[in-house]
C-alpha positions as CSV (number, residue, x, y, z in Angstrom):
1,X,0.0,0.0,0.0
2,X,1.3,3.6,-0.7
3,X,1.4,5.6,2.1
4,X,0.4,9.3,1.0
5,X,0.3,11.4,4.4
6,X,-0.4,10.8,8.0
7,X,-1.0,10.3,11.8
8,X,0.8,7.8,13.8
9,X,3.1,5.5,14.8
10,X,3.3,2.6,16.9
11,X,4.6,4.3,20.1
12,X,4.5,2.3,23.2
13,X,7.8,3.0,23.9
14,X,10.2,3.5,26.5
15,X,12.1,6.5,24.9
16,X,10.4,10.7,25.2
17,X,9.3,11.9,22.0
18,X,11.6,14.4,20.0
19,X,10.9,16.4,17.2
20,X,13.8,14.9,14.6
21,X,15.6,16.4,11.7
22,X,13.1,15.1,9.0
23,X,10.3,17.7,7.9
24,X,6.9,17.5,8.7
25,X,5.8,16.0,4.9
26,X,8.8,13.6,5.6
27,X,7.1,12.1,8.9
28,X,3.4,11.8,7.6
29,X,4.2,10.5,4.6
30,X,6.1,7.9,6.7
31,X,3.5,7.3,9.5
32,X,0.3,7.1,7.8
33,X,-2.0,6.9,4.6
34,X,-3.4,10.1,3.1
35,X,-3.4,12.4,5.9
36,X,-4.5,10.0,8.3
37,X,-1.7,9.1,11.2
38,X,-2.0,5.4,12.5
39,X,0.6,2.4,12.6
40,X,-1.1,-0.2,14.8
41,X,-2.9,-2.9,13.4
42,X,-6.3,-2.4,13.7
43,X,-5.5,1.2,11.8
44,X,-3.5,-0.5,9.0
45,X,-6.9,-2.8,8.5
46,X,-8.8,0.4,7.9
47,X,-6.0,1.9,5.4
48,X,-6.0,-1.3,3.4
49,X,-9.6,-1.1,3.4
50,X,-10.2,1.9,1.8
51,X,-7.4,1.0,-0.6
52,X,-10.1,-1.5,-1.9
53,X,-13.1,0.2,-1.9
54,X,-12.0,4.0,-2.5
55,X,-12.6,3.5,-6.3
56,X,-15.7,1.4,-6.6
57,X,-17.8,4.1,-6.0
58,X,-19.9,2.2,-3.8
59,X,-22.0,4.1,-0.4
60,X,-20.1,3.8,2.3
61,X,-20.9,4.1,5.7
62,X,-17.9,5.1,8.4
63,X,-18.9,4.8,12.2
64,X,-16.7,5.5,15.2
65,X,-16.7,7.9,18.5
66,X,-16.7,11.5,18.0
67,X,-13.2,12.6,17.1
68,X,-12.0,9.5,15.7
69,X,-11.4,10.9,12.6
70,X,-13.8,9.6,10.2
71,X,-14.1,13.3,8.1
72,X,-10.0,12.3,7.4
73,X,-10.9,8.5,6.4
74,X,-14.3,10.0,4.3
75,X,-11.1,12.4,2.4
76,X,-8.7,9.7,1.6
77,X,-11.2,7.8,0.3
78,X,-12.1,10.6,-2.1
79,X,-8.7,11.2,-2.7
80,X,-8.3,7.7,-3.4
81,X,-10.8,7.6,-6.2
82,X,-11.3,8.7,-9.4
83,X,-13.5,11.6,-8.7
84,X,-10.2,12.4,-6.9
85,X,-10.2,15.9,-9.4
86,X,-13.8,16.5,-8.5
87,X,-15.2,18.5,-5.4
88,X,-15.5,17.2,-1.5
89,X,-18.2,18.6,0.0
90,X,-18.8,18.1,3.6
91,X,-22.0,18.7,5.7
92,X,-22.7,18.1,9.3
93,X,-26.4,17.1,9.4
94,X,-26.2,17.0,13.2
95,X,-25.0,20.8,13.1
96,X,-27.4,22.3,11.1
97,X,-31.0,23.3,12.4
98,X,-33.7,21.2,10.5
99,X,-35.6,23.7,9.1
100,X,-32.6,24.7,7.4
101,X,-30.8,21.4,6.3
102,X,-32.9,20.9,3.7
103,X,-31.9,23.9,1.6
104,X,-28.3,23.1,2.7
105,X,-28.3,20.0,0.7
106,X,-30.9,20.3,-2.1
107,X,-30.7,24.4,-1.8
108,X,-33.9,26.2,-2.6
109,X,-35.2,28.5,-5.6
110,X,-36.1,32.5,-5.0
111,X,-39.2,33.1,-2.7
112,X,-39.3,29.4,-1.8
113,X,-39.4,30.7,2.1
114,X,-39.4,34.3,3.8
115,X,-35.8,35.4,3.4
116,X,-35.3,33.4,0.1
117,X,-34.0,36.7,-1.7
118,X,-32.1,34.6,-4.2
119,X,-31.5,31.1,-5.4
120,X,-29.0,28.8,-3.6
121,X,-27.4,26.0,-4.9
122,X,-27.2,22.8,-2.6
123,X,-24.4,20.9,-1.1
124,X,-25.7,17.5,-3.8
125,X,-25.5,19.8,-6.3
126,X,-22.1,21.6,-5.6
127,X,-20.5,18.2,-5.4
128,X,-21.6,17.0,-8.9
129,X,-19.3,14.6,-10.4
130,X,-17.4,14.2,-6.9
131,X,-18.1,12.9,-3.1
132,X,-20.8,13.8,-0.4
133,X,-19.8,13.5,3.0
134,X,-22.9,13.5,5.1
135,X,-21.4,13.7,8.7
136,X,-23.5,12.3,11.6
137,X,-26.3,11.3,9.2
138,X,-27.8,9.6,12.6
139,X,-29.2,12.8,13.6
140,X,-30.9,13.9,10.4
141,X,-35.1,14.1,10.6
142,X,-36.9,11.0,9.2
143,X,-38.2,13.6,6.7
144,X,-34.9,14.5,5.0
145,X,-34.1,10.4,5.0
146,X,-36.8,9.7,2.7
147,X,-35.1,12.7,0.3
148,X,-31.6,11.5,0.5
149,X,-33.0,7.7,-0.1
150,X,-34.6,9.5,-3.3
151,X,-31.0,10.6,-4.4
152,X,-29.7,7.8,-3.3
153,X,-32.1,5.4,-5.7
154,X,-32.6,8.2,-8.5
155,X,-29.8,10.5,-8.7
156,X,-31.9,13.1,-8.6
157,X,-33.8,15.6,-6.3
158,X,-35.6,18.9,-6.3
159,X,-34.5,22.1,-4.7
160,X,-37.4,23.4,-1.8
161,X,-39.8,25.1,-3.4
162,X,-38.5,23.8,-6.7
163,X,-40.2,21.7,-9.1
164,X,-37.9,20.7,-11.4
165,X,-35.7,18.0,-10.7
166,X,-32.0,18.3,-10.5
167,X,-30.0,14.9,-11.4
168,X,-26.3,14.8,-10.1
169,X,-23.5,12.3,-10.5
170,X,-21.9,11.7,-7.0
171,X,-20.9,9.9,-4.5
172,X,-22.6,9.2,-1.2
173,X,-19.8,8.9,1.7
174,X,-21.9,8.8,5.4
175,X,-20.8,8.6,8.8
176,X,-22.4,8.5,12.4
177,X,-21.3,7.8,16.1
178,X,-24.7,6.3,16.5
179,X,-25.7,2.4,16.2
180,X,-27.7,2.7,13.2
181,X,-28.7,-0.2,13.4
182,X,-30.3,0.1,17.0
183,X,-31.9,3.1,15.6
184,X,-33.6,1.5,13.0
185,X,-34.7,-0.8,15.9
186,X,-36.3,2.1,18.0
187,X,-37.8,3.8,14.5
188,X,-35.4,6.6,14.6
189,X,-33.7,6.1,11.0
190,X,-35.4,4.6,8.1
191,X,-34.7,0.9,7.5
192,X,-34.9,1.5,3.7
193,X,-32.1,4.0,4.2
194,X,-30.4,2.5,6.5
195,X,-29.3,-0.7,4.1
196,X,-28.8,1.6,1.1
197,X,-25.9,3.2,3.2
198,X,-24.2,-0.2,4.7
199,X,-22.9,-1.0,1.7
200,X,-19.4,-1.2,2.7
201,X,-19.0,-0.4,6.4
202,X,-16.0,1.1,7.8
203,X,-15.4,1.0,11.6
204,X,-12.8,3.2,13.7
205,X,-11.4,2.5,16.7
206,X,-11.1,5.1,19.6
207,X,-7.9,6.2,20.7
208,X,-7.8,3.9,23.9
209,X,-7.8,0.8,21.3
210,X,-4.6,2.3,19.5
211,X,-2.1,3.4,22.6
212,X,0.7,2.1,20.4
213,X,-0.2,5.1,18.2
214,X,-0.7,7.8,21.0
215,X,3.4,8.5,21.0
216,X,3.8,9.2,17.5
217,X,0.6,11.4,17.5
218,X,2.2,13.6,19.9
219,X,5.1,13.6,18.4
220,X,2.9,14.9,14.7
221,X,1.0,17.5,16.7
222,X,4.0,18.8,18.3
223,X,5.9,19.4,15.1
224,X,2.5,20.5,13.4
225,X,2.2,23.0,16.0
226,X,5.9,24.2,16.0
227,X,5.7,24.7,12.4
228,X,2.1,26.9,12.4
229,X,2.9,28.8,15.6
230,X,6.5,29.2,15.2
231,X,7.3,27.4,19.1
232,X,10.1,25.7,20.1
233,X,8.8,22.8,21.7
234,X,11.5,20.2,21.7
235,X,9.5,16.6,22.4
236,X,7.4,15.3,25.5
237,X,9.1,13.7,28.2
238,X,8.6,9.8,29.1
239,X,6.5,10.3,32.4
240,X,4.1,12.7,30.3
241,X,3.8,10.0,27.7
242,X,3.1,8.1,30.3
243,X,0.1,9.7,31.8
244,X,-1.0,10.3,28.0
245,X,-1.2,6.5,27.3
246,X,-2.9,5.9,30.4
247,X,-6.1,8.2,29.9
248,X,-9.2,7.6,28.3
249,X,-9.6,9.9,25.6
250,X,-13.1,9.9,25.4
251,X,-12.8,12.9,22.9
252,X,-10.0,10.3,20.8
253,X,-7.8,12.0,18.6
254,X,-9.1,15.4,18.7
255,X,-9.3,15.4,22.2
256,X,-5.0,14.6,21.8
257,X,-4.9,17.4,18.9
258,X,-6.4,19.9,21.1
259,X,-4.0,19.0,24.6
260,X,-1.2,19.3,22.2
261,X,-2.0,23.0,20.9
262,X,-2.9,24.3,24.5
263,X,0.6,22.4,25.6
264,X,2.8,23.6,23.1
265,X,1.1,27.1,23.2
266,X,1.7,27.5,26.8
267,X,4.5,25.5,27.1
268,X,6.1,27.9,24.0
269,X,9.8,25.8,24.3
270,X,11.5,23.4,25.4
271,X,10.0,19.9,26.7
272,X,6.4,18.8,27.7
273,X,6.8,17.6,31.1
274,X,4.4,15.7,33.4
275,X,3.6,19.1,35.6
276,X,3.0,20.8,32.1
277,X,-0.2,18.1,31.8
278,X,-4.1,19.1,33.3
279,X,-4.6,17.8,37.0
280,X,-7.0,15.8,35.5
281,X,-4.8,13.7,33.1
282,X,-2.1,13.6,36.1
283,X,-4.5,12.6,38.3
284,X,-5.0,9.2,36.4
285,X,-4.2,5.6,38.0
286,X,-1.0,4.4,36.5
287,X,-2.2,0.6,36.7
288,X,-2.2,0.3,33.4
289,X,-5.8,1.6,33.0
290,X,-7.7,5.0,34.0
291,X,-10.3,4.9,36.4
292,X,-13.1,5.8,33.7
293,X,-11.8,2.5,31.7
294,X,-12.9,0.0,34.3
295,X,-16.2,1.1,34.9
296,X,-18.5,-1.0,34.7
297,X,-21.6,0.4,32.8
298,X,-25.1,-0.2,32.4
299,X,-24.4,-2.4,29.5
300,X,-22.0,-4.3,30.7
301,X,-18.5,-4.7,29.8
302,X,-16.2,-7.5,27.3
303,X,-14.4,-8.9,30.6
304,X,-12.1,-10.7,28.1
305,X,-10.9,-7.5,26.6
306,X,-10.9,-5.8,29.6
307,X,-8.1,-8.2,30.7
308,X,-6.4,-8.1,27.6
309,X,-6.2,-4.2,27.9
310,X,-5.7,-4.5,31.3
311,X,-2.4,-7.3,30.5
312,X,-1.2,-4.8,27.6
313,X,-0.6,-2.0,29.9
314,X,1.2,-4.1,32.7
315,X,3.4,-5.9,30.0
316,X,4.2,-1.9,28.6
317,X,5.2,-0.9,31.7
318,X,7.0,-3.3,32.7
319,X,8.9,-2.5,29.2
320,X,9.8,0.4,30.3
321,X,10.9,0.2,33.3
322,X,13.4,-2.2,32.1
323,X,14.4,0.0,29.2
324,X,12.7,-2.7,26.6
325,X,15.2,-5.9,28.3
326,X,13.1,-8.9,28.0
327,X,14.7,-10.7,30.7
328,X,14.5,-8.0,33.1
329,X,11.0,-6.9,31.8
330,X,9.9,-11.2,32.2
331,X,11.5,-11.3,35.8
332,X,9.0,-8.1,37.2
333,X,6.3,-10.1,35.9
334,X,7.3,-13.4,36.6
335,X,6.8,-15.3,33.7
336,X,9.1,-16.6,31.1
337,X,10.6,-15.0,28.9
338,X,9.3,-16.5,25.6
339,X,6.0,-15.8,27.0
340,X,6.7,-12.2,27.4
341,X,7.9,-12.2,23.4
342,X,5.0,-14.0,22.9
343,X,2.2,-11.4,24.0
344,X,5.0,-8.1,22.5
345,X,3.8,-9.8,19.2
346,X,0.4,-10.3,19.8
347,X,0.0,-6.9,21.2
348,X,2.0,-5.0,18.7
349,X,4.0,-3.3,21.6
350,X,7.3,-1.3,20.0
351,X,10.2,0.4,21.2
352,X,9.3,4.3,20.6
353,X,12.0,5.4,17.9
């Protein structure tokens, strides 16, 4: 696979993160695929997904947490096709009052409302002959459903207050931190609809599934930041890492992105330390897993995964406290030595470079 831009590396790792000689263009073209960052293997699926599918022009639905980065998947996949040349146009249906969505997308002719002073051209329209993203389509009205099922089945729609129909060539990219599928259950999102998006499904994970990742993030966003804001950070130290592995991230990658600008813009040089880091953040469990993690909520939890996570950590740490010796690293744990290798491979776990 050709790697085209990036995110992230696989960054469990016993060493701080420096910002090294190599330009920014260098590093993501390096450390991920088309402007997306992400090393570990449950991001690499992902990447060699859309490698397959970005050019079949099929619907595709992506569905992941808030701040996951599924607008950066929806834009490599466009990038990716051959409508490549053509516009991306992006709409957040979950941002936009109702009453005015529908002009948004399918715009509206003169007088079609009080206030419509002039034509508008809609979002379908405007990306003719290239990619729709519709973001959080799990919070648009069963009313504008049964229009976007129209276009979706006829190429074709009609602006409010139109009568004419306007037919577009494009292609339908959607995306939702909702269970669609549990909505259609509970008759919030048309059924019809629903299986004329899940086409070809695309699930992210949320940060807390990709901590080999988190280093090399931090690493992007501090360079990023040094090169837009003209700072001097130098790298993060090891015990902030640290504490950055360890939390949750329920806001996932932007969450990160955003810590890192009001870190490097306070910070303004030299390194991230631990005392640089919110109370909150510091304030963590360093078992391995943050307090939040091992709740146990209302639905339950995968106890199998929950030791998994809770054995990846313990076997990281151990890592580096032992500056990545195996033998050393097996003895705090007391098991053998091949077994230690043994779980490194199946968790992925690498040295931070």
């Amino acid at each position: 696979m050709q790697n085209d831009a990036a995110l992230a590396n696989e960054n469990a790792a016993d060493s701080p993160v420096r910002s090294t000689s190599y330009d920014l263009e260098q590093m993501l073209e390096q450390n991920g695929y088309m402007g997306v960052i992400g090393k570990c293997r449950c991001m690499n699926q992902v990447f060699q997904l859309v490698e397959r599918v970005a050019d079949s022009d099929s619907t595709i639905l992506i569905n992941g947490e808030t701040g996951t980065g599924k607008g950066m998947v929806a834009k490599a996949i466009h990038k990716r096709s051959y409508r490549s040349n053509k516009p991306f146009v992006s709409i957040n249906c979950g941002a936009i009052p109702e009453n005015l969505l529908e002009s948004e997308l399918f715009g509206h002719v003169k007088g079609a409302f009080t206030g419509a002073t002039a034509a508008k051209t809609g979002k379908f329209e405007i990306a003719n002959g290239g990619t729709i993203f519709l973001d959080e389509i799990g919070d648009m009205s069963p009313d504008l459903q049964v229009k976007v099922l129209k276009v979706l089945e006829e190429r074709e729609f009609e602006p409010v207050g139109g009568c004419k129909s306007v037919k577009v060539d494009v292609r339908i990219i959607a995306a939702t931190h909702r269970d669609l599928e549990e909505q259609v259950q509970k008759g919030h999102f048309r059924e019809d609809l629903f299986y004329r998006l899940y086409v070809i499904p695309i699930q992210l994970p949320s940060l807390k599934d990709r901590i080999t990742d988190i280093g090399l993030l931090a690493e992007y966003f501090v360079q990023k930041l040094n090169h837009e804001k003209g700072t001097r950070i130098s790298g993060v130290s090891q015990d902030a890492l640290n504490h950055l592995i360890h939390h949750h991230w329920p806001g996932n990658v932007r969450e990160l992105a955003n810590l890192m600008e009001r870190l490097v813009v306070l910070k303004g040089e030299g390194e991230i330390g631990q005392d640089d880091l919110p109370e909150k953040i510091k304030s963590e469990t360093q078992s391995g897993l943050s307090a939040h993690s091992i709740e146990l909520s209302p639905d339950g939890i995968c106890l199998n995964t929950a030791v998994s996570e809770f054995e990846k950590n313990l076997i990281y740490q151990s890592l580096e406290k032992t500056d990545w010796v195996k033998n050393k690293a097996a003895k705090l744990l007391q098991v053998k030595r091949t077994t230690l290798v043994e779980k490194i491979k199946r968790y992925e776990l690498h040295k931070c470079a």
